[in-house]
matplotlib code that plots the C-alpha trace (Angstrom):
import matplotlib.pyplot as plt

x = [-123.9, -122.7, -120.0, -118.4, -116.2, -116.9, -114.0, -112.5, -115.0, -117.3, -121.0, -123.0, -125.9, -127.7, -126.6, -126.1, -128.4, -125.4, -123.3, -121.3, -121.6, -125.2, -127.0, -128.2, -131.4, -131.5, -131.0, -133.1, -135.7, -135.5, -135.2, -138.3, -139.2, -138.2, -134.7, -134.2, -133.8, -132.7, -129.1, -130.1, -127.1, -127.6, -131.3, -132.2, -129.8, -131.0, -129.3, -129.7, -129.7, -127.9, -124.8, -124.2, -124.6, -122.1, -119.7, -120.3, -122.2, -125.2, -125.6, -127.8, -129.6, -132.3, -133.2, -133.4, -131.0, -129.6, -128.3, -125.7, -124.7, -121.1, -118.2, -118.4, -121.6, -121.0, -118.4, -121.4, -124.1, -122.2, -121.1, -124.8, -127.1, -130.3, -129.9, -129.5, -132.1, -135.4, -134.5, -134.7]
y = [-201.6, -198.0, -196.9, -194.0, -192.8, -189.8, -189.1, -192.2, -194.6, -195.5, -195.9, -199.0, -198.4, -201.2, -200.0, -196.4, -195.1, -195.8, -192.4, -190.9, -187.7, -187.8, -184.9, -186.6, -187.8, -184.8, -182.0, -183.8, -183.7, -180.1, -178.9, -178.1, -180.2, -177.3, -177.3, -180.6, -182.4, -185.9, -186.7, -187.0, -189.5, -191.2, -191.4, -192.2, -190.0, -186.5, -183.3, -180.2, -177.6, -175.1, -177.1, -178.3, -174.6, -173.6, -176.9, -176.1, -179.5, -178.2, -178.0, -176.3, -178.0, -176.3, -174.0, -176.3, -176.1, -179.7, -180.4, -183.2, -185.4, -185.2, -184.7, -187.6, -186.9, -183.7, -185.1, -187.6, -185.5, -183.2, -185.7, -187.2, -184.6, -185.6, -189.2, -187.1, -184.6, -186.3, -186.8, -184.4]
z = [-59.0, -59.1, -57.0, -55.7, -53.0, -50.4, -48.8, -47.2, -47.7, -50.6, -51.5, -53.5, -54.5, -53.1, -48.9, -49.1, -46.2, -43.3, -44.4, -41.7, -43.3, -43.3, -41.2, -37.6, -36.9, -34.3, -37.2, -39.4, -37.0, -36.0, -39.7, -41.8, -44.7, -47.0, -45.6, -46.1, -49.8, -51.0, -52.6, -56.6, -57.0, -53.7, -53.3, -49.7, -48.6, -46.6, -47.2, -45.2, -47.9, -45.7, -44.7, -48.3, -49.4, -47.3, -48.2, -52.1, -52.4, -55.2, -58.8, -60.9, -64.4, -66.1, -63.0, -60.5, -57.7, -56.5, -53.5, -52.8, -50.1, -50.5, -52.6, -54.3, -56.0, -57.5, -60.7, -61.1, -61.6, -63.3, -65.9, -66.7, -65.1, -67.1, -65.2, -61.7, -62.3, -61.8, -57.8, -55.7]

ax = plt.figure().add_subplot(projection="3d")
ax.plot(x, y, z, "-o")
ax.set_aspect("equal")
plt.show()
């Protein structure tokens, strides 16, 4: 089971879709598919590419822009971005 902590609380990869910091079903709704992408470490989990933008919460590998759900996820990917990088 992978683990890792965003902010207060942490994440298991088996029950990772109940994130607090997770856009709302409202915004997800009202946001266009191509401003929205999945969390390549926490798979399941929606992004909306313009708040995590703004929060710093992306990576780049090999000219793709990744976009992350928190700040938990960024030393991951960045640490073994080839396992990361085929989510997305």
């Amino acid at each position: 089971m992978t683990t890792h902590h965003c902010g207060a609380h942490s994440h298991a990869s088996e029950n990772h879709h109940d994130h607090s910091h997770a856009p709302s079903p409202e915004k997800l709704a009202a946001a266009s598919s191509e401003k929205v992408a999945e969390c390549p470490v926490m798979e399941g989990t929606l992004v909306i590419k313009a708040e995590a933008e703004q929060a710093g919460l992306y990576r780049e590998y090999q000219g793709k822009r990744y976009w992350l759900c928190c700040e938990g996820c960024g030393p991951l990917f960045d640490a073994s971005p080839e396992e990361y990088a085929h989510s997305g």
